[in-house]
N, C-alpha and C positions, 0 to 999 in steps of 0.2 A: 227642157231638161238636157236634150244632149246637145245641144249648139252649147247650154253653159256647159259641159261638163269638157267639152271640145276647145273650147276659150281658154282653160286652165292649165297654165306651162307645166311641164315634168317638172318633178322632186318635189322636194316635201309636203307643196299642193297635192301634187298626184296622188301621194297616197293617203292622203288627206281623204279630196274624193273619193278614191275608192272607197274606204272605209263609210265617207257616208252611202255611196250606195250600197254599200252591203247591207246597212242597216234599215236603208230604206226597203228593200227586199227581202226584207228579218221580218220588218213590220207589215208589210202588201203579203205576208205569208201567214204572220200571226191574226193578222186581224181574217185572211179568206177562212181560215180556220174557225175564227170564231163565228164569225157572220153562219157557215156550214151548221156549226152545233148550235145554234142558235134556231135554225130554220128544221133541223130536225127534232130539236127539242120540243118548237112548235106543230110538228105535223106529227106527233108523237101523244100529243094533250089533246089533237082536234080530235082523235079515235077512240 
């Protein structure tokens, strides 16, 4: 992931990329989230 993102010339790529990794770390945030309520949901049903 970062050798390609390091491969990728400045301008309108760049902020290309950036833009997906932000999103990539929209979703590595949304999904830790969910996996969380998910795992407390279940140690919530075992009691």
């Amino acid at each position: 992931m970062v050798s390609w993102v390091s491969m990728v010339p400045e301008g309108p790529n760049f902020l290309q990329t950036s833009q997906i990794k932000r999103e990539c770390q929209y979703r590595a945030v949304s999904l830790r989230l969910v996996f969380k309520l998910t795992i407390q949901s279940k140690v919530e049903m075992r009691y």
